[in-house]
N, CA, C and O atoms as a DFTB+ gen file, in Angstrom:
744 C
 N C O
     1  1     131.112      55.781      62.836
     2  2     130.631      55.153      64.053
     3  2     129.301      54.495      63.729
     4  3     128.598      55.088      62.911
     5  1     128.872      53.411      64.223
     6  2     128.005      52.038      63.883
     7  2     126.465      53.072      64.863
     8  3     126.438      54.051      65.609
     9  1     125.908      52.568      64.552
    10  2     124.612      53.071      65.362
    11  2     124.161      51.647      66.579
    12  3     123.368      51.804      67.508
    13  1     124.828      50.428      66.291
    14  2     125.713      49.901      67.827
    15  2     126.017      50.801      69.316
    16  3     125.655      50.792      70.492
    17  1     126.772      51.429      68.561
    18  2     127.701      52.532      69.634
    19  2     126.690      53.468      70.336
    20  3     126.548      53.684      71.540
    21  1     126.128      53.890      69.438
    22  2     125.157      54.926      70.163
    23  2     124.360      54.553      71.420
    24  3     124.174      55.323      72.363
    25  1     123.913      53.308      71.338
    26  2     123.035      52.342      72.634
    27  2     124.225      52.520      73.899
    28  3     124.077      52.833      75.080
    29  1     125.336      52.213      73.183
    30  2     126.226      51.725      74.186
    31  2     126.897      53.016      75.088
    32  3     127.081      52.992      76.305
    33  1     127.188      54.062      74.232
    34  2     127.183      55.595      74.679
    35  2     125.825      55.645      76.066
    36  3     125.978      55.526      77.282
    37  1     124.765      55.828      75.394
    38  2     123.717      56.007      76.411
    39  2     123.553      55.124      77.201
    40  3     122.549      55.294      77.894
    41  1     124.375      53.817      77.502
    42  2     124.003      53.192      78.477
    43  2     125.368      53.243      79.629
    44  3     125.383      52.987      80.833
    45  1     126.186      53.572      78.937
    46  2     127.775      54.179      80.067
    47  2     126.997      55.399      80.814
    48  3     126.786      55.520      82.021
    49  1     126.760      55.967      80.118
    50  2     126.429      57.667      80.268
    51  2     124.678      57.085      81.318
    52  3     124.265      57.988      82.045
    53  1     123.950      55.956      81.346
    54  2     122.755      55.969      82.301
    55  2     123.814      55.477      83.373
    56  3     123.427      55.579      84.537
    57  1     124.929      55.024      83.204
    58  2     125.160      54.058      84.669
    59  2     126.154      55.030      84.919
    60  3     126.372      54.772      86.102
    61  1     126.922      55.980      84.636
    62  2     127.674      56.937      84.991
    63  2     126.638      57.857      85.801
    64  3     127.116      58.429      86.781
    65  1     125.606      58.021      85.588
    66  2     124.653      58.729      86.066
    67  2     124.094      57.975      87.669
    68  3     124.219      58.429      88.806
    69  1     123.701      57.173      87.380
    70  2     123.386      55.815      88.369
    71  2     124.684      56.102      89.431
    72  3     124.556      56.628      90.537
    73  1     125.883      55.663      88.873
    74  2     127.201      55.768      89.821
    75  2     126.769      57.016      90.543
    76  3     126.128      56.981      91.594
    77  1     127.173      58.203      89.893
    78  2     126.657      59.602      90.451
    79  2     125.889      59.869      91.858
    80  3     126.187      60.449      92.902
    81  1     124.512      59.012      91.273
    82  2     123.823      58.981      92.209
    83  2     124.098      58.632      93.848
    84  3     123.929      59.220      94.917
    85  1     124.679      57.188      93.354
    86  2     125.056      56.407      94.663
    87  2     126.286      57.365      95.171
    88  3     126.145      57.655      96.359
    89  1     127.295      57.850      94.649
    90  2     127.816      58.935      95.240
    91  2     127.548      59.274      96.135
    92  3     127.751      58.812      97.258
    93  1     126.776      60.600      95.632
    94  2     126.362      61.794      96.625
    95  2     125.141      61.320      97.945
    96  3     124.646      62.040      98.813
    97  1     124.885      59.579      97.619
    98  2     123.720      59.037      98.595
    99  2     125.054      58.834      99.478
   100  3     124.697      58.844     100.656
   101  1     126.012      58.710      99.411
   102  2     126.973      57.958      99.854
   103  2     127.817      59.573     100.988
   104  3     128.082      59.586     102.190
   105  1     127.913      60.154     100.438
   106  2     128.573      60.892     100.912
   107  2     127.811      61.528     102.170
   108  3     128.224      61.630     103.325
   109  1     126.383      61.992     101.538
   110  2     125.102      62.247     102.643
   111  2     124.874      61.472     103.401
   112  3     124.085      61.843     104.271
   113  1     125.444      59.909     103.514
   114  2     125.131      59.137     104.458
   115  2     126.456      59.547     105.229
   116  3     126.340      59.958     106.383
   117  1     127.792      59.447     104.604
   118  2     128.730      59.910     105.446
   119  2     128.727      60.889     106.446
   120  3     128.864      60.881     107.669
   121  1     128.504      61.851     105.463
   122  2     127.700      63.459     106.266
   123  2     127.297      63.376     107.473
   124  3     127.887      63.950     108.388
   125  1     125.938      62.447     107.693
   126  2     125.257      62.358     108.372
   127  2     126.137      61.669     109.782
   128  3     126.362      61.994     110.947
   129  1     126.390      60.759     109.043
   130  2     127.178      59.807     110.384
   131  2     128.368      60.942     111.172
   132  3     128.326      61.080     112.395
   133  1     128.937      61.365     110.703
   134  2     129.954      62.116     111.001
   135  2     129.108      62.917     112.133
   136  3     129.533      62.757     113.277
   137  1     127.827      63.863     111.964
   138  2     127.778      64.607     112.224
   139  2     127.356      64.274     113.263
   140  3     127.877      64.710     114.289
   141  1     126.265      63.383     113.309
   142  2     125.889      62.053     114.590
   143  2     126.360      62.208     115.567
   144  3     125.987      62.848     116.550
   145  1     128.075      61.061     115.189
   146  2     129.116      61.226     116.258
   147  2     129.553      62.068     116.442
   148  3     130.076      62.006     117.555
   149  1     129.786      63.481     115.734
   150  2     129.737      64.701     116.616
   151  2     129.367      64.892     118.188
   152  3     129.854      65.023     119.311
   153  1     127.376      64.761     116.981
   154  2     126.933      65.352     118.034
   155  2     126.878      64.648     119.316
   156  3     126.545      65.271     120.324
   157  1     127.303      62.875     119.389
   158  2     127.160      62.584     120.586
   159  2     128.799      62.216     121.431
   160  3     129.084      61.372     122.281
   161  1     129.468      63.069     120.872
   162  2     130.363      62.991     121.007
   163  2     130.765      64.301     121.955
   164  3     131.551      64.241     122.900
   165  1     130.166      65.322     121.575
   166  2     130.109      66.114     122.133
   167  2     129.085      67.052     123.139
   168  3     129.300      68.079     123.783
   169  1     127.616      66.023     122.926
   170  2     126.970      65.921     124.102
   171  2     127.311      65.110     125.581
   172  3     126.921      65.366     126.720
   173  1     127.948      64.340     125.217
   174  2     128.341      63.139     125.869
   175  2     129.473      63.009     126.209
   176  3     129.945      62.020     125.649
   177  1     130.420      63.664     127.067
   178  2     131.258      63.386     127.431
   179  2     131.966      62.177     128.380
   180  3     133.145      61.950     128.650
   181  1     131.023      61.675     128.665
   182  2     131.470      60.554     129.239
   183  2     131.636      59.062     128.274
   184  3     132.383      58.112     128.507
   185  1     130.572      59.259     127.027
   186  2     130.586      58.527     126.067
   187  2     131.933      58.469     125.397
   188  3     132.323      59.428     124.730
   189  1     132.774      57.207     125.573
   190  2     133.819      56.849     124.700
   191  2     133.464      55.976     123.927
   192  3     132.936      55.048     124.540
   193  1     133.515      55.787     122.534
   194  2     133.266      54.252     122.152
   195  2     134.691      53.629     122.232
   196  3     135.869      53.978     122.305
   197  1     133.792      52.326     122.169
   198  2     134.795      51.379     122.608
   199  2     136.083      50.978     121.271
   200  3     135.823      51.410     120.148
   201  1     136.800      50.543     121.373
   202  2     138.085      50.109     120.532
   203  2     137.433      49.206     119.295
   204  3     137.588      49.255     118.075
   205  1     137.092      48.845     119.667
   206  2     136.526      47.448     119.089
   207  2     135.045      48.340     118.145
   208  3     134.206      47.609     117.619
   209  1     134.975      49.025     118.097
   210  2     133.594      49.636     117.369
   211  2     134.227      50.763     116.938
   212  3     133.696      51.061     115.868
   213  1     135.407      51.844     117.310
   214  2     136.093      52.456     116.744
   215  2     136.536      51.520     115.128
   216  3     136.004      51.418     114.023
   217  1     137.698      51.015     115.732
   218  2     138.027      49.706     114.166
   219  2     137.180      49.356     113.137
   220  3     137.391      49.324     111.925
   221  1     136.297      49.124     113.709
   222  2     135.592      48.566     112.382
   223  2     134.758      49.800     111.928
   224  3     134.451      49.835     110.737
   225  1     134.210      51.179     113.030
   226  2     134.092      52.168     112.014
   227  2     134.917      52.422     110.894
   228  3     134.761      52.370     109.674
   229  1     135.997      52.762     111.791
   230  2     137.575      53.221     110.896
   231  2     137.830      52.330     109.096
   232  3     138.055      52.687     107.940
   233  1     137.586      50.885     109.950
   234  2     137.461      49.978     108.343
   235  2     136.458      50.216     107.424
   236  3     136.643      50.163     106.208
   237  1     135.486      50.457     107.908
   238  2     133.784      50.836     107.119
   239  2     134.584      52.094     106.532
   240  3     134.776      51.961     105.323
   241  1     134.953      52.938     106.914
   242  2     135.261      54.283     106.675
   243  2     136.041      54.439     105.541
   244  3     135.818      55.280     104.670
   245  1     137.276      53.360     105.538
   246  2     138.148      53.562     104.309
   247  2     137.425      52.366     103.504
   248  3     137.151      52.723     102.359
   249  1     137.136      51.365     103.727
   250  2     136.533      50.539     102.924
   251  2     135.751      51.529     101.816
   252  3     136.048      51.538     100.621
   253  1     134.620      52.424     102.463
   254  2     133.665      53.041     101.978
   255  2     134.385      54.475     100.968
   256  3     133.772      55.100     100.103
   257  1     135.844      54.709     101.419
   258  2     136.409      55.483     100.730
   259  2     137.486      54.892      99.517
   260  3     137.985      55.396      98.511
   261  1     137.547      53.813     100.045
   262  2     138.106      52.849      98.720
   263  2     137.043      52.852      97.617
   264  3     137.261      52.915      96.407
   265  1     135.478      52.747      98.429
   266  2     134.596      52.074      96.749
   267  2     134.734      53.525      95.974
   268  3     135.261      53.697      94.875
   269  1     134.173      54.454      96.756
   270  2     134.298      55.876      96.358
   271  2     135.413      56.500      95.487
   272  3     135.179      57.507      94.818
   273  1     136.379      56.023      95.493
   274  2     137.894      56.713      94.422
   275  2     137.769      55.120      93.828
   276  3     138.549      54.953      92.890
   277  1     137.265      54.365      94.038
   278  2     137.292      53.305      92.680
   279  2     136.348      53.666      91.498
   280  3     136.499      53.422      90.301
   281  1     134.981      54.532      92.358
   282  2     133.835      54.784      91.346
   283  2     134.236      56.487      91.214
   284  3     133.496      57.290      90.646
   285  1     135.245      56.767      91.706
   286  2     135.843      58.338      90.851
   287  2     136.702      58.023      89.837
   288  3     136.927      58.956      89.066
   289  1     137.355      56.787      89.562
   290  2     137.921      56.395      88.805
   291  2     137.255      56.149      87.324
   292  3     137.605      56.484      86.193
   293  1     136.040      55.349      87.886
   294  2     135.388      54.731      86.850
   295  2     134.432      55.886      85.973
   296  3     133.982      55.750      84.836
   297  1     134.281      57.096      86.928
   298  2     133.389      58.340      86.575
   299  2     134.366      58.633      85.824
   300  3     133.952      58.875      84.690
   301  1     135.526      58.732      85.919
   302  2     137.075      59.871      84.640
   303  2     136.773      59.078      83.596
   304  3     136.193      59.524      82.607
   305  1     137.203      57.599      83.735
   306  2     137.098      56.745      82.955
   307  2     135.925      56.955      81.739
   308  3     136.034      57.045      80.516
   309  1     134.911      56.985      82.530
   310  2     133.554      56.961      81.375
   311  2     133.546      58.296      80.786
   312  3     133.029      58.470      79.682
   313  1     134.064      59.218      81.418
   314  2     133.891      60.559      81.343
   315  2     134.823      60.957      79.979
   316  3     134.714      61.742      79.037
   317  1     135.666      60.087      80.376
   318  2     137.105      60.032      78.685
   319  2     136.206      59.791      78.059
   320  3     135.995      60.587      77.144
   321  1     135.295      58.688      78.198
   322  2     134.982      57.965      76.501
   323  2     134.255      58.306      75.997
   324  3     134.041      58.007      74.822
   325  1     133.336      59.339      76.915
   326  2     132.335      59.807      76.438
   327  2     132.996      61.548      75.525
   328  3     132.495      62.167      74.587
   329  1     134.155      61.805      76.274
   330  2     134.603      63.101      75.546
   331  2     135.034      62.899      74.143
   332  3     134.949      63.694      73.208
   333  1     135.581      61.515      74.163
   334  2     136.277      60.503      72.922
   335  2     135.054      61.005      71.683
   336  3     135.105      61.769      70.719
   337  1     134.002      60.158      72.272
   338  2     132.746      59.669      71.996
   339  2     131.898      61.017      71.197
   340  3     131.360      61.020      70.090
   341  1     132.025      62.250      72.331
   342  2     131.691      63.427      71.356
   343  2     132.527      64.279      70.216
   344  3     132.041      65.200      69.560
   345  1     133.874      63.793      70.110
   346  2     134.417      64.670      69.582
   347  2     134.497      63.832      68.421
   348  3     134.889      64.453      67.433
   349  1     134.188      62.318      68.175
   350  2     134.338      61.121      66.976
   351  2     132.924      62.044      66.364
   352  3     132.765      62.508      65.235
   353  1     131.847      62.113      67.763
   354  2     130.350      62.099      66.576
   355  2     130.149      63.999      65.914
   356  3     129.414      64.488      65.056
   357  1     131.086      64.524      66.731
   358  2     131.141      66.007      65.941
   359  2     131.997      66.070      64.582
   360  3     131.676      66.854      63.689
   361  1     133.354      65.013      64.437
   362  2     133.495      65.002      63.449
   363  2     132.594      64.153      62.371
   364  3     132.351      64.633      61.264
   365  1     132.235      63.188      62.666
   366  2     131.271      62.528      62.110
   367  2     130.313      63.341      61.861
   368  3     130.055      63.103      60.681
   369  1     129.513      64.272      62.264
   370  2     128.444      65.716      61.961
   371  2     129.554      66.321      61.232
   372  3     129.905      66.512      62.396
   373  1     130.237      66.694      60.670
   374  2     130.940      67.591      60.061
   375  2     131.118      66.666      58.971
   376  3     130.359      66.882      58.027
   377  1     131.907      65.698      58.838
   378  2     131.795      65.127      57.503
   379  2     130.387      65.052      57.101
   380  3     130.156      65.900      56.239
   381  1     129.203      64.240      57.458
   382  2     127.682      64.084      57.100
   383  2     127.401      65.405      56.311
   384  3     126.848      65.390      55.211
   385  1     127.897      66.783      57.064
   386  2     127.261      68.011      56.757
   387  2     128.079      68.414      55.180
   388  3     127.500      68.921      54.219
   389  1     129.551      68.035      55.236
   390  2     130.068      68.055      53.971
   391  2     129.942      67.365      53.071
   392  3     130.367      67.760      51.986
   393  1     129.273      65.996      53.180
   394  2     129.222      64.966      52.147
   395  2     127.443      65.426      51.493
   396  3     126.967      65.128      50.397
   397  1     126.762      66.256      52.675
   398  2     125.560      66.527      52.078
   399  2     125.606      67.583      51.420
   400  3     124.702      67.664      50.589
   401  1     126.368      68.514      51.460
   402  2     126.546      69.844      50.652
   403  2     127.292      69.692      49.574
   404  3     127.601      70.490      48.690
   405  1     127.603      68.334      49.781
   406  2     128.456      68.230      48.169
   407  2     127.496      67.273      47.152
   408  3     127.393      67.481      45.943
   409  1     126.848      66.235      47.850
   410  2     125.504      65.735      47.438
   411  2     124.822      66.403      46.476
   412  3     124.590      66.015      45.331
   413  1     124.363      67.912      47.237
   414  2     123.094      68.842      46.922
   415  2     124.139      69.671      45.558
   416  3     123.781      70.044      44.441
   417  1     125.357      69.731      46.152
   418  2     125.834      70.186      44.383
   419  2     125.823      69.689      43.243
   420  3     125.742      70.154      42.107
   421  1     125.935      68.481      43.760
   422  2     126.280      67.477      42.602
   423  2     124.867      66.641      41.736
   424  3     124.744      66.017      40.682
   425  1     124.192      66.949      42.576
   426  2     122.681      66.807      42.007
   427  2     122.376      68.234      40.945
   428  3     121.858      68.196      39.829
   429  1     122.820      69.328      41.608
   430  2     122.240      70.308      40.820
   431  2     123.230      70.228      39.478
   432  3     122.799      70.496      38.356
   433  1     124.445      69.875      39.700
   434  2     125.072      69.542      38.381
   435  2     124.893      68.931      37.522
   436  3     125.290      69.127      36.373
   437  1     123.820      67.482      38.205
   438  2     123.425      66.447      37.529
   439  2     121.420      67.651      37.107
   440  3     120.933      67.638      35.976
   441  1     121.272      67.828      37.369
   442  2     120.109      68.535      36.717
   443  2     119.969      69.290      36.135
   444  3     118.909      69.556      35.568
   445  1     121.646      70.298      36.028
   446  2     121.548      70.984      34.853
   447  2     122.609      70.575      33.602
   448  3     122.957      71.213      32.608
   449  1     122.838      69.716      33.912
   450  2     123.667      68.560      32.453
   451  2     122.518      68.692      31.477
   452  3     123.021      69.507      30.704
   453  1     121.460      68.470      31.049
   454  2     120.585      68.586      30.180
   455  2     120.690      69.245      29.486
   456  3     120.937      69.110      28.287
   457  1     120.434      70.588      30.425
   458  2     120.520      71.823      29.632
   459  2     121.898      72.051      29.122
   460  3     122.063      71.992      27.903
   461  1     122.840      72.287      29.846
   462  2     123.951      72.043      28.970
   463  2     124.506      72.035      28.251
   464  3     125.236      72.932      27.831
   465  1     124.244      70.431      27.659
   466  2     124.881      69.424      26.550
   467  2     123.518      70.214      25.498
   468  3     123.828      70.383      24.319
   469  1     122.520      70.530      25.799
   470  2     121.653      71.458      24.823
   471  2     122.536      72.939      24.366
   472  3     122.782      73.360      23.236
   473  1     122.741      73.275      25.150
   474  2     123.172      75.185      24.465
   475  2     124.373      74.559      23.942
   476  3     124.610      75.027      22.828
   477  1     125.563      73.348      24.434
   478  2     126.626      72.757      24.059
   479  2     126.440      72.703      22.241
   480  3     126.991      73.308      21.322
   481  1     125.357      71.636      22.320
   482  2     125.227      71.168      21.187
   483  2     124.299      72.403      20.333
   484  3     124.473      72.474      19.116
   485  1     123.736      72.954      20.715
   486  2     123.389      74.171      19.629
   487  2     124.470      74.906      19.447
   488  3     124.437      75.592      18.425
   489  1     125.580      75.006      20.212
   490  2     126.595      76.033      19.962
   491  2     127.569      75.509      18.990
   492  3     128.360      76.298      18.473
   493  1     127.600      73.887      18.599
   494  2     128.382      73.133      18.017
   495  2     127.354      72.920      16.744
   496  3     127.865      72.835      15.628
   497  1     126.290      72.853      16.842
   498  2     125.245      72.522      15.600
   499  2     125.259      74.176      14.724
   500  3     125.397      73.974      13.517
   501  1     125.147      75.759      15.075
   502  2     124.788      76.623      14.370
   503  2     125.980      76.967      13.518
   504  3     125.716      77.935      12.804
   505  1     127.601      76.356      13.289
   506  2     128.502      76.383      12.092
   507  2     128.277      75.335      10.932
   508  3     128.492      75.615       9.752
   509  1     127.832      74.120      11.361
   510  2     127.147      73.222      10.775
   511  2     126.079      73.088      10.325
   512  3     125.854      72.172       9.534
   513  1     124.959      74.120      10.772
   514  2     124.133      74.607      10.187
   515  2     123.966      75.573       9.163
   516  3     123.000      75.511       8.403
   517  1     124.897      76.534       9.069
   518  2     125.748      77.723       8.684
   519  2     126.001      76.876       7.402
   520  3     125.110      76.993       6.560
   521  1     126.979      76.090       7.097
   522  2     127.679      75.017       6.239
   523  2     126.515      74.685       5.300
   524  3     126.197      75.298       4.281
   525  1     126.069      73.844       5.712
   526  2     124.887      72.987       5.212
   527  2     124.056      73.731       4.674
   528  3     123.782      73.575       3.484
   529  1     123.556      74.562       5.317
   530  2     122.599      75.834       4.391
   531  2     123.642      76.559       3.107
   532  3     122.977      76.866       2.117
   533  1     124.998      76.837       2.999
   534  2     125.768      77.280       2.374
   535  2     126.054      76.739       1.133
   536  3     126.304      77.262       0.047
   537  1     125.914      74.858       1.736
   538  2     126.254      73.686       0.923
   539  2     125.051      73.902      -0.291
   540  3     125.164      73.904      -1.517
   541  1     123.768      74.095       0.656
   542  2     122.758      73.894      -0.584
   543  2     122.271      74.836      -1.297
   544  3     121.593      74.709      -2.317
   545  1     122.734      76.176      -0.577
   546  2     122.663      77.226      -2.195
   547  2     123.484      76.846      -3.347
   548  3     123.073      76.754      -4.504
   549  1     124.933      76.588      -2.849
   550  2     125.649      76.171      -3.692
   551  2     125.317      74.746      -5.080
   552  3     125.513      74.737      -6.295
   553  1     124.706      73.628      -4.041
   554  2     124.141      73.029      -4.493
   555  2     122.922      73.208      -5.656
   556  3     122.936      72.547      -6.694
   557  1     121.782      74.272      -5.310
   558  2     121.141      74.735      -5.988
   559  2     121.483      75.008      -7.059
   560  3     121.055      74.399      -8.040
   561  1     122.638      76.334      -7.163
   562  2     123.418      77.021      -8.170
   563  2     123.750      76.299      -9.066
   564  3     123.493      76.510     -10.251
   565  1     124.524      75.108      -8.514
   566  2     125.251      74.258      -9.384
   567  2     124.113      73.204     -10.288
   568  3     124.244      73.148     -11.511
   569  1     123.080      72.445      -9.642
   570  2     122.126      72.191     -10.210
   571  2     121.182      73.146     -11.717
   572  3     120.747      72.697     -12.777
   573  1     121.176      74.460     -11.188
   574  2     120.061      75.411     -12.266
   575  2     121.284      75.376     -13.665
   576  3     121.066      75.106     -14.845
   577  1     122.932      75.857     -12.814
   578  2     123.786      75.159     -14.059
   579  2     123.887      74.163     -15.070
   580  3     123.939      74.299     -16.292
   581  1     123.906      73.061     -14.312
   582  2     124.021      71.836     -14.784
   583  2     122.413      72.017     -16.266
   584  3     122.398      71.738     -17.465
   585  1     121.173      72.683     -15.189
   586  2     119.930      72.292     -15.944
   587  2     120.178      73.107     -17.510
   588  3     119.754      72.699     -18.591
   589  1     120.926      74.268     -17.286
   590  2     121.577      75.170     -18.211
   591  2     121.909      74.726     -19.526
   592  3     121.527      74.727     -20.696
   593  1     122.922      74.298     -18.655
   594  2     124.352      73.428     -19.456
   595  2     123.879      72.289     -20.352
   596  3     124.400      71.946     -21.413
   597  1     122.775      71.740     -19.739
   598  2     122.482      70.617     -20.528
   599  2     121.330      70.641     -21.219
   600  3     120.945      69.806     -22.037
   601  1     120.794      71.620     -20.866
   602  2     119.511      72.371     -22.092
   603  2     120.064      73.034     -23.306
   604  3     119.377      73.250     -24.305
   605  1     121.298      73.345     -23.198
   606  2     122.248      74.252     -24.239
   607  2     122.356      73.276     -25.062
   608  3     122.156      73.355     -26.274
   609  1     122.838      71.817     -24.148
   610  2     123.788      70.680     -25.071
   611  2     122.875      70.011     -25.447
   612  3     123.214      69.069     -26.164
   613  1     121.505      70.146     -25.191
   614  2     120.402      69.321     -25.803
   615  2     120.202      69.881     -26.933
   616  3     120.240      69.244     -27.985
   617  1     119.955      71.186     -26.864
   618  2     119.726      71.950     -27.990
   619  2     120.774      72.150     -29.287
   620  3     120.390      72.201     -30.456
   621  1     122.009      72.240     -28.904
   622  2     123.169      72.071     -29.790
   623  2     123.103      70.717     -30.028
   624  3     122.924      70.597     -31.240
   625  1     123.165      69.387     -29.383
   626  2     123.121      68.677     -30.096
   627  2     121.946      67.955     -31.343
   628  3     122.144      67.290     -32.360
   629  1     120.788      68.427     -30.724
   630  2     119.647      68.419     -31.556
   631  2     120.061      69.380     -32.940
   632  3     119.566      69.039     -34.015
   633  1     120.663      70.172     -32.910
   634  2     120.088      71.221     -34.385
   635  2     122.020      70.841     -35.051
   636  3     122.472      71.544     -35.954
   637  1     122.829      69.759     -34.460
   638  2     123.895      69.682     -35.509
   639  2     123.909      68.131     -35.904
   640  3     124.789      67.627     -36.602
   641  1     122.555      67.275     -35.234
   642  2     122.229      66.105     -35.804
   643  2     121.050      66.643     -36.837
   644  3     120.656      65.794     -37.637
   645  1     120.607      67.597     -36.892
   646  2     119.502      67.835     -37.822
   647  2     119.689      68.695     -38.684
   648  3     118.799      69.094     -39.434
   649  1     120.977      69.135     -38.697
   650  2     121.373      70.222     -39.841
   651  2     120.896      70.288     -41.445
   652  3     120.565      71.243     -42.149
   653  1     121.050      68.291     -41.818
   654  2     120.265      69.122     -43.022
   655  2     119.489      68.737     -43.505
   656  3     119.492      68.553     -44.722
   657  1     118.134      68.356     -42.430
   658  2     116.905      69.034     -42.061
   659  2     116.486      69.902     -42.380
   660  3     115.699      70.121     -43.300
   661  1     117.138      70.806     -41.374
   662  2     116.323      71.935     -40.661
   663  2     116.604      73.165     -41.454
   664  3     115.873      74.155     -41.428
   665  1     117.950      73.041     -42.327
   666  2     118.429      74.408     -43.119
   667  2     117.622      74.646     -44.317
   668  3     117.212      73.779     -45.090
   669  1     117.409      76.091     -44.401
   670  2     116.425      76.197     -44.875
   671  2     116.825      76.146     -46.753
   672  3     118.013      76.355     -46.994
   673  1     116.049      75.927     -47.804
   674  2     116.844      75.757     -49.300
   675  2     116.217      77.221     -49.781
   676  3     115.031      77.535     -49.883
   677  1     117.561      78.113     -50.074
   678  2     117.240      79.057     -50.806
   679  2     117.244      78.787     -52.451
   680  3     117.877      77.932     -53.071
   681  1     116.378      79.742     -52.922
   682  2     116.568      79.401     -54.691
   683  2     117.812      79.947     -55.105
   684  3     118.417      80.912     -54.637
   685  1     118.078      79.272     -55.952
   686  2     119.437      79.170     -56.950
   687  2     119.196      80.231     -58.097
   688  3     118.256      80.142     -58.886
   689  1     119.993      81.092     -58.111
   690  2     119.960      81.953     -59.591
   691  2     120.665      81.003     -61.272
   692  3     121.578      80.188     -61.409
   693  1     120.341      81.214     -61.605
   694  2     120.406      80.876     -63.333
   695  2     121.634      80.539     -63.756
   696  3     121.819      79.489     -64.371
   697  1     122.936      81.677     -63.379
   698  2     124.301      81.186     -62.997
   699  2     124.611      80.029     -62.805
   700  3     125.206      79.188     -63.480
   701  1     123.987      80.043     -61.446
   702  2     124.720      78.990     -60.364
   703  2     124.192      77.907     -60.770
   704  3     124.669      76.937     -60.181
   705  1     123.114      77.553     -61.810
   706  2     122.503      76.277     -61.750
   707  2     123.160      75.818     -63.261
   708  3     123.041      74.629     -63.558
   709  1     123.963      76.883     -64.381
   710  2     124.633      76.842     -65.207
   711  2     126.178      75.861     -64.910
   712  3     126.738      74.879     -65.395
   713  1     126.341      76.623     -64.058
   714  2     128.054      76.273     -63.366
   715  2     127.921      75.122     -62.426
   716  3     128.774      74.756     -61.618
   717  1     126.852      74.644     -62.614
   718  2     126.866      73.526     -61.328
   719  2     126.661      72.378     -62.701
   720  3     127.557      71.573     -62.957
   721  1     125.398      72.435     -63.500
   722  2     125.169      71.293     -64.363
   723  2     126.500      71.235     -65.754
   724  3     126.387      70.277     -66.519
   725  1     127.537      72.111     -65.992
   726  2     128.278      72.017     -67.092
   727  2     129.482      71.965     -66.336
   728  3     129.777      72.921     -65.618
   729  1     130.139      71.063     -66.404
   730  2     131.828      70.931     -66.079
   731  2     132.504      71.883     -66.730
   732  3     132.197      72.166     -67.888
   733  1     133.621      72.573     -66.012
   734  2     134.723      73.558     -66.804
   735  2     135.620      72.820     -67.241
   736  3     135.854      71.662     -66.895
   737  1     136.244      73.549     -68.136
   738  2     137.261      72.899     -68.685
   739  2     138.598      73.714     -68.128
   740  3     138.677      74.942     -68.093
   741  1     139.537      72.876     -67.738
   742  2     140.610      72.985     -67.216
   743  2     141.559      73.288     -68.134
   744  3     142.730      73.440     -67.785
């Protein structure tokens, strides 16, 4: 419902009120008259009114009871639209009240997304962390190897390019230096 409507609500509902009024001014004037000719009706016995002033009471009378069930009409009438009118803006308060309580959830959902996607992602980061720390002992290991391995092969290959270098010359006995300088004979 437009906030249009609302003016227009309170202004049925001032002249439904207004109608009202003229009503019960209406009826108290009736009242009154009635009671009038009562009373001189029945002080006065000799008092007849005349035909001719009877009638056109009589017409005033329903005339005045015609406007009266036209403006009881128009009182149901307004009286619907206004029942219409409260039961549109109570549901209308009932949705407002649900669309705000779902609002206020959905904010707090949106304010604790942060946190969240945080314990989320630490809970997804500490196997991967786990890993990676695992990776680089391993890594380590394999490195002090490698430094091993290739300090070995430095060293082996250094002392079998330098073999004869590095070997040391023992002395030769008297024999051996016999049998080395004289060919045998076959």
């Amino acid at each position: 419902m437009s906030q249009s409507n609302t003016p227009n609500i309170q202004a049925l509902s001032t002249e439904v009120s207004q109608l009202r009024q003229e009503l019960q001014l209406r009826d108290q004037l009736v009242q009154q008259l009635s009671q009038e000719l009562f009373r001189l009706v029945k002080g006065n016995t000799n008092f007849m009114p005349q035909q001719s002033d009877l009638e056109r009471d009589i017409t005033q009378l329903q005339a005045l009871q015609e406007q009266l069930q036209a403006v009881e009409e128009q009182v149901g009438f307004y009286q619907e639209q206004i029942s219409t009118r409260d039961s549109e803006i109570y549901q209308l308060r009932q949705s407002v009240q649900e669309l705000t309580d779902r609002s206020r959830m959905l904010e707090q959902v949106v304010q604790e997304l942060p946190q969240i996607y945080r314990r989320k992602f630490e809970e997804r980061m500490t196997p991967v962390r786990e890993k990676v720390a695992i990776l680089q002992r391993e890594n380590r290991q394999l490195q002090a190897e490698l430094q091993s391995v290739s300090y070995r092969l430095a060293i082996k290959t250094r002392n079998s390019s330098h073999s004869g270098i590095d070997l040391p010359n023992f002395p030769r006995t008297v024999s051996e230096q016999t049998q080395i300088s004289t060919p045998q004979n076959a």
